[in-house]
matplotlib code that plots the C-alpha trace (Angstrom):
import matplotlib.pyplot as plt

x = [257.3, 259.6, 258.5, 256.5, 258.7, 257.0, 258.7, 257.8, 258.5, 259.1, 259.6, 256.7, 256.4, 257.6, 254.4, 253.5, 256.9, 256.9, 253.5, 255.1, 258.4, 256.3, 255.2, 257.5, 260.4, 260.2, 262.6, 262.3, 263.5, 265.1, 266.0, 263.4, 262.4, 260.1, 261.3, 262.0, 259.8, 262.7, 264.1, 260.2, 259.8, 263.1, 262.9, 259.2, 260.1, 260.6, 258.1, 254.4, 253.5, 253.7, 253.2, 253.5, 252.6, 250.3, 253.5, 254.0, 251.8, 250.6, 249.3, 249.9, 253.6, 254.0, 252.0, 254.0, 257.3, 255.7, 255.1, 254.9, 252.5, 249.3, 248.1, 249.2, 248.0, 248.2, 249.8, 246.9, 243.3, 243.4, 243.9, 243.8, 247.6, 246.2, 244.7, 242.1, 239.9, 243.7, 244.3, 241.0, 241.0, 244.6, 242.2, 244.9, 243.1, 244.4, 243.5, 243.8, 243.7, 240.8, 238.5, 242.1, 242.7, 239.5, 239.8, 243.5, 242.7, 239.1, 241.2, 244.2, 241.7, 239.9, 243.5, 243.8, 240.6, 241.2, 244.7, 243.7, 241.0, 242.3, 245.6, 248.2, 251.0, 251.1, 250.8, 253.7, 256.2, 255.6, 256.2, 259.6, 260.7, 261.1, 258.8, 255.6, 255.0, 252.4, 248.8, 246.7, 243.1, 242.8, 245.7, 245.6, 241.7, 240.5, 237.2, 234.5, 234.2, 231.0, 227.5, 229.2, 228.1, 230.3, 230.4, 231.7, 232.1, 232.7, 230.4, 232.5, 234.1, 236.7, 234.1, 231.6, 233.7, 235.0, 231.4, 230.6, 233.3, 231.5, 228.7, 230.6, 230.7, 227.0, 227.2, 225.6, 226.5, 226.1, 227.0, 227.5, 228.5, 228.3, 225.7, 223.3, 222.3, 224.7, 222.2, 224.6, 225.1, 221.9, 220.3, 222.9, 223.5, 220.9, 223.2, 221.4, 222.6, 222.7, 224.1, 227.6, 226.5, 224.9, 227.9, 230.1, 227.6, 226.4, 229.4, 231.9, 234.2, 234.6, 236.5, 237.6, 237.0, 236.3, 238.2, 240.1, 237.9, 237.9, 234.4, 236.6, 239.8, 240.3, 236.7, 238.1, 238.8, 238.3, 234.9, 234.1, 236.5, 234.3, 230.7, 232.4, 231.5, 234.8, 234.9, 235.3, 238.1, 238.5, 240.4, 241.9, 242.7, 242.1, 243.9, 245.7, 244.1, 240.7, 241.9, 243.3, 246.5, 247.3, 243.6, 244.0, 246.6, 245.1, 242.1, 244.2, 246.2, 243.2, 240.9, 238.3, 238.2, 239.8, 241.9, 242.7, 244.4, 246.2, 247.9, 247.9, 249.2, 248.3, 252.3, 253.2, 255.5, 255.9, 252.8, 251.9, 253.5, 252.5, 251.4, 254.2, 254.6, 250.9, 250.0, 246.2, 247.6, 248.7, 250.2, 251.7, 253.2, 250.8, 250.3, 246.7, 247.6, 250.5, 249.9, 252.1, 248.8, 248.0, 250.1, 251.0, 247.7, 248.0, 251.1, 249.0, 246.2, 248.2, 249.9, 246.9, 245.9, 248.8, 248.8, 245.4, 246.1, 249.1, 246.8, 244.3, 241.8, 239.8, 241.6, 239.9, 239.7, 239.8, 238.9, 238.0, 237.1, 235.1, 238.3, 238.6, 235.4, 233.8, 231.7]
y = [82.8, 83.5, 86.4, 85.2, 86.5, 88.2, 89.3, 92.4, 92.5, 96.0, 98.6, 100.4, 103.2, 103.6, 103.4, 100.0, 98.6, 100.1, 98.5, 95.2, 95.1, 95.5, 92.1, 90.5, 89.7, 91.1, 91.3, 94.2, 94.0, 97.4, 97.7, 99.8, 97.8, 94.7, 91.3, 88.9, 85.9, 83.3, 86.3, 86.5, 82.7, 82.2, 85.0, 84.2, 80.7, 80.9, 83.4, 83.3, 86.1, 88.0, 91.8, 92.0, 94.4, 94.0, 93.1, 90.3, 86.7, 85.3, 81.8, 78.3, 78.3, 81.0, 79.2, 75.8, 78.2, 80.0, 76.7, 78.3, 80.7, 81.9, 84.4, 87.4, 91.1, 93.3, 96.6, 97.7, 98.1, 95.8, 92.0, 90.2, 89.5, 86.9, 83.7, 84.5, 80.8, 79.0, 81.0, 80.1, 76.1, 76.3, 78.4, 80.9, 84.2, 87.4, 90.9, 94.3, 98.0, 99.4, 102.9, 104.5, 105.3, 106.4, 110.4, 110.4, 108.6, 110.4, 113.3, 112.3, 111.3, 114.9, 116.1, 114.2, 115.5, 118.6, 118.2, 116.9, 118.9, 122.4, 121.3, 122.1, 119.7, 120.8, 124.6, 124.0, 122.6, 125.5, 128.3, 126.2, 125.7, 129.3, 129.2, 131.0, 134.4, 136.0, 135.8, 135.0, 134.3, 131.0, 129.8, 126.5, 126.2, 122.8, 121.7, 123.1, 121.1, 122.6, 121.6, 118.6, 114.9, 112.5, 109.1, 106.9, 103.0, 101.2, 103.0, 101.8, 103.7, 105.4, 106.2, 107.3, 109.6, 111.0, 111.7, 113.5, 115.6, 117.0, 119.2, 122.3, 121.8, 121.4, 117.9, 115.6, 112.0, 108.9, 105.3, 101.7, 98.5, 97.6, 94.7, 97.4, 100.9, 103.8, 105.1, 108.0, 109.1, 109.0, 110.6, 113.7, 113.9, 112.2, 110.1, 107.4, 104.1, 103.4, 100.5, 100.5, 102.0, 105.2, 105.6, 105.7, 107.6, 110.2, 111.2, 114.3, 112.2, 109.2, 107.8, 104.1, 102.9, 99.2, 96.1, 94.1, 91.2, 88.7, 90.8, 94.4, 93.4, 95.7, 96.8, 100.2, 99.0, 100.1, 99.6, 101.6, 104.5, 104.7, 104.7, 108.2, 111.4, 113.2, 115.6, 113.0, 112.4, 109.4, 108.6, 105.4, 105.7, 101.8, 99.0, 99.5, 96.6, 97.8, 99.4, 98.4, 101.0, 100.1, 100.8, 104.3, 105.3, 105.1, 106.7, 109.6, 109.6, 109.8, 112.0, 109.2, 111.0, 114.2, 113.0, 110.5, 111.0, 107.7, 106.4, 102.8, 100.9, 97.8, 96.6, 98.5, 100.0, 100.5, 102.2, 101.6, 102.4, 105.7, 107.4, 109.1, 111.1, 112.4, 115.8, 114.8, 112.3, 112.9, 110.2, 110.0, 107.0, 105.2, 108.2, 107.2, 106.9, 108.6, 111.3, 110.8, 110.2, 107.5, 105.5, 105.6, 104.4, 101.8, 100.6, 100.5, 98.6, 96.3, 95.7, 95.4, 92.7, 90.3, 91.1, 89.7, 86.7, 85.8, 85.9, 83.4, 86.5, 87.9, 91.0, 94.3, 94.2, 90.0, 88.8, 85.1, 85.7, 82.0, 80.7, 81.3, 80.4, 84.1, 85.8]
z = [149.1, 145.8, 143.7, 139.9, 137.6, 134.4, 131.0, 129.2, 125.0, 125.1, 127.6, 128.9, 131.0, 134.3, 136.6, 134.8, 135.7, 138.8, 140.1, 138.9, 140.6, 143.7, 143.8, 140.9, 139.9, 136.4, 133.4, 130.4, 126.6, 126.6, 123.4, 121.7, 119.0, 118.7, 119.5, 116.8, 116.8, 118.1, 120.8, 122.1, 122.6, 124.2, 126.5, 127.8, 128.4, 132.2, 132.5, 134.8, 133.5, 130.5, 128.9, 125.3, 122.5, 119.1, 117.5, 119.0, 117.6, 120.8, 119.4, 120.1, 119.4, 122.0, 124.8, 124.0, 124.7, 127.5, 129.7, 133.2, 131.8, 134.3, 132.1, 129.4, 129.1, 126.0, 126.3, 123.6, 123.1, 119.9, 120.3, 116.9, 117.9, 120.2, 119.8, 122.4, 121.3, 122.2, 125.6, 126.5, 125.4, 127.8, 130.2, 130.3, 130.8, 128.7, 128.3, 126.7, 127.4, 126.6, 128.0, 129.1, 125.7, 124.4, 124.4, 123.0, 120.3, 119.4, 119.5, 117.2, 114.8, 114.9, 114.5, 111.2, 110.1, 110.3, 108.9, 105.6, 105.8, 105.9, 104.4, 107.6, 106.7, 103.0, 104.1, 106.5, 104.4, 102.0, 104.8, 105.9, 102.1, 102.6, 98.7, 99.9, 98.4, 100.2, 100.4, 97.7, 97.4, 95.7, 97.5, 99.5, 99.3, 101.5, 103.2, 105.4, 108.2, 110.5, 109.3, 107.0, 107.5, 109.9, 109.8, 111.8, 111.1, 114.5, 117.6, 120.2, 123.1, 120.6, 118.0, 119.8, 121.7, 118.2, 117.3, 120.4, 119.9, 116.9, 118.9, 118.4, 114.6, 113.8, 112.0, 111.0, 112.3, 110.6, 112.1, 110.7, 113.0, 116.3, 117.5, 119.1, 118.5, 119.8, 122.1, 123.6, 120.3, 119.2, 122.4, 122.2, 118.4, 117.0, 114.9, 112.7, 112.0, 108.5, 106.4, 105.0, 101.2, 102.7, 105.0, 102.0, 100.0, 102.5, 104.7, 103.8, 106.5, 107.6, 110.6, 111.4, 114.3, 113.5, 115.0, 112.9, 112.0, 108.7, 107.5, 108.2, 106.8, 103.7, 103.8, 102.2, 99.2, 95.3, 95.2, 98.8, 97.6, 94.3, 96.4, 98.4, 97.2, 95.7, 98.5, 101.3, 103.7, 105.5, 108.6, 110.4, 113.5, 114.3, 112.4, 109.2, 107.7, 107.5, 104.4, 101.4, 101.5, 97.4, 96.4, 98.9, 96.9, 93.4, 94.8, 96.3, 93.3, 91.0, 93.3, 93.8, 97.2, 98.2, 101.4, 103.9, 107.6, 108.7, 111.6, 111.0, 108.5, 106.7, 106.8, 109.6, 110.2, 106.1, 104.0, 100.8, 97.7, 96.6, 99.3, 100.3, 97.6, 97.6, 99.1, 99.8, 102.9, 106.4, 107.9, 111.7, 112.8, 115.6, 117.9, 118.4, 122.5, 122.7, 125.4, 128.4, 130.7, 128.5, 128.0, 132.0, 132.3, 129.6, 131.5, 134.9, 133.1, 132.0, 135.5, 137.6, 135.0, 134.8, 139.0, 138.8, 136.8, 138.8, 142.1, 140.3, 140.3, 136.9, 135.7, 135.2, 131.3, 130.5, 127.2, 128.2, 132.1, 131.3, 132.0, 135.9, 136.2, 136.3, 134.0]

ax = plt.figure().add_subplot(projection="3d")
ax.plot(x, y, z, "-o")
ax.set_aspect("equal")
plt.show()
C-alpha cells in the first residue's frame, strides 16, 4: 500500500516531521519564509494531506487546488486563516494547536508586562550606549506591579493561565469574554467578570487573549485607549488585529496610556507607523510559543492530527469533528 503523501508550507521542527515520514511520504518548503499564494496552491496540488501555518489563506481557492485533499492541520492555536464553515460543507476535517502552547505564551505575555512595566528595554539600551552616568534617584521611574488590578479580555486556556500566574503579586483580576464564567479563576483568584467599560476603566493592565472574531477586530481602538486610566499598560499576546496599531500609537505618543507590550501585529510582519520610535513600547516579533518544548509539541500536534485524518479517524484537536461523523 503506497505511502499518502502530505505537504508542509513551512518547515517545522524535527519531531513533527519525523512522526510523519513514518507513515508518509512527505514533502517540506525549506525555505524559511512563507509561501506566496500561487507557490502554496501549486505545491499542495498532489497533496492528501496538508500542514500549513496562519500565514497561509486556507479557503475555497485552496481546496479547489488541493483536490486529493483528506484533511488539513494548523501549525497554530489560531485559525481565522481557515475557512472552517468551507472545510466543513467539503466535510474535510481541520484542526489547530491548542493546550501545548498555553504556559509559554502566559509567560511571554508576563514578560511583556513587566518589560513595559519596569522599563527593561529602555534601561538596556542606555547601559549599552555606554550614556548612563550612575545612579540617580528619579531616574528611570516605571510601575508597581503587586497589589495592581489585572485584566484579562479572553478567559481561555492562555488567559486564564496568565491570570493564575498572578498569585504571587497580590492582584486583583478582572475578566471580560468567554460564553461562561471562568470558574478556575474565580475559585483561586476570585476574579470577577465584568463588562468591557469597567475592564478598560478599572485595570492597571490589561492582557489580550481574545480570538480574532468580526466583534474583536480592532476592539482597542481610540475610544477604548481613552476609557483606560493613564497609568495602564496593555498587552497582546493573541492576534494583532484586536487592536487598532495607528490608534496605539497616538495613544502612546500622547500618553492616553502609559505602555503597551506586543507580539502581534495588525500587518504582520510590519507594525504600525509610529511605534517604533516610541520608548513606552516593547515589541518582540511572535515569540508567544517559541520555547523549543513547544513548538516540538506544536509540530507533534499537528502530526498526530493530519495522521488521523489520513486514517479517516477524528484528530485530537478538530475544529469541525461533525464532519466524520463524530462529535
Amino acid at each position: 500500500m503506497s505511502k499518502p503523501k502530505v505537504y508542509v508550507t513551512r518547515m517545522i521542527p524535527e519531531p513533527g516531521l519525523a512522526l510523519l515520514r513514518e507513515h508518509c511520504l512527505v514533502a517540506v518548503n525549506d525555505r524559511d519564509r512563507p509561501l506566496a499564494r500561487e507557490e502554496l496552491l501549486a505545491n499542495v496540488r498532489d497533496a492528501e494531506g496538508v500542514i500549513g501555518q496562519l500565514t497561509d489563506k486556507i479557503d475555497a481557492g485552496f481546496f479547489d487546488a488541493a483536490a486529493r485533499l483528506k484533511g488539513y492541520a494548523n501549525y497554530a492555536v489560531g485559525y481565522d486563516n481557515i475557512d472552517v464553515a468551507e472545510a466543513s460543507r467539503r466535510r474535510l476535517p481541520v484542526s489547530n494547536t491548542p493546550d501545548v502552547l498555553t504556559r509559554a505564551t502566559a509567560e511571554l505575555a508576563w514578560a511583556l508586562l513587566f518589560a513595559v512595566a519596569r522599563r527593561i528595554v529602555e534601561t538596556d539600551a542606555v547601559m549599552r550606549s555606554g550614556a548612563w552616568p550612575g545612579w540617580g534617584p528619579l531616574q528611570f521611574l516605571g510601575l508597581d506591579v503587586s497589589g495592581k488590578t489585572l485584566g484579562i479580555l479572553g478567559p481561555g486556556r492562555i488567559g486564564q493561565a496568565m491570570a493564575l500566574m498572578s498569585q504571587g503579586f497580590a492582584m486583583t483580576v478582572l475578566y471580560h469574554g468567554g460564553s461562561k464564567p471562568a470558574l478556575a479563576i474565580e475559585e483561586k483568584l476570585g476574579a470577577r467578570r465584568v463588562d468591557f467599560d469597567t475592564l478598560l476603566a478599572e485595570s492597571d493592565f490589561i492582557s489580550i487573549h481574545a480570538p480574532l472574531t468580526p466583534a474583536s477586530r480592532r476592539l482597542f481602538g481610540a475610544e477604548a485607549f481613552a476609557k483606560m486610566k493613564r497609568t495602564a499598560v496593555i498587552v497582546n499576546t493573541s492576534r494583532g488585529p484586536v487592536i487598532d496599531e495607528a490608534a496605539l500609537a497616538v495613544a502612546l505618543r500622547e500618553k492616553t496610556i502609559a505602555g503597551a507590550g506586543l507580539d502581534v501585529y495588525e500587518f504582520e510582519p510590519k507594525m504600525a507607523e509610529g511605534l517604533r520610535e516610541l520608548q513606552n513600547v516593547v515589541v518582540t516579533p511572535h515569540i508567544g510559543s517559541a520555547t523549543r518544548s513547544t513548538r516540538d509539541n506544536m509540530a507533534l500536534l499537528a502530526a498526530r492530527n493530519l495522521l488521523a485524518m489520513l486514517r479517516g479517524d477524528t484528530p485530537p484537536t478538530c475544529l469541525n469533528p461533525e464532519v466524520l461523523g463524530k462529535k
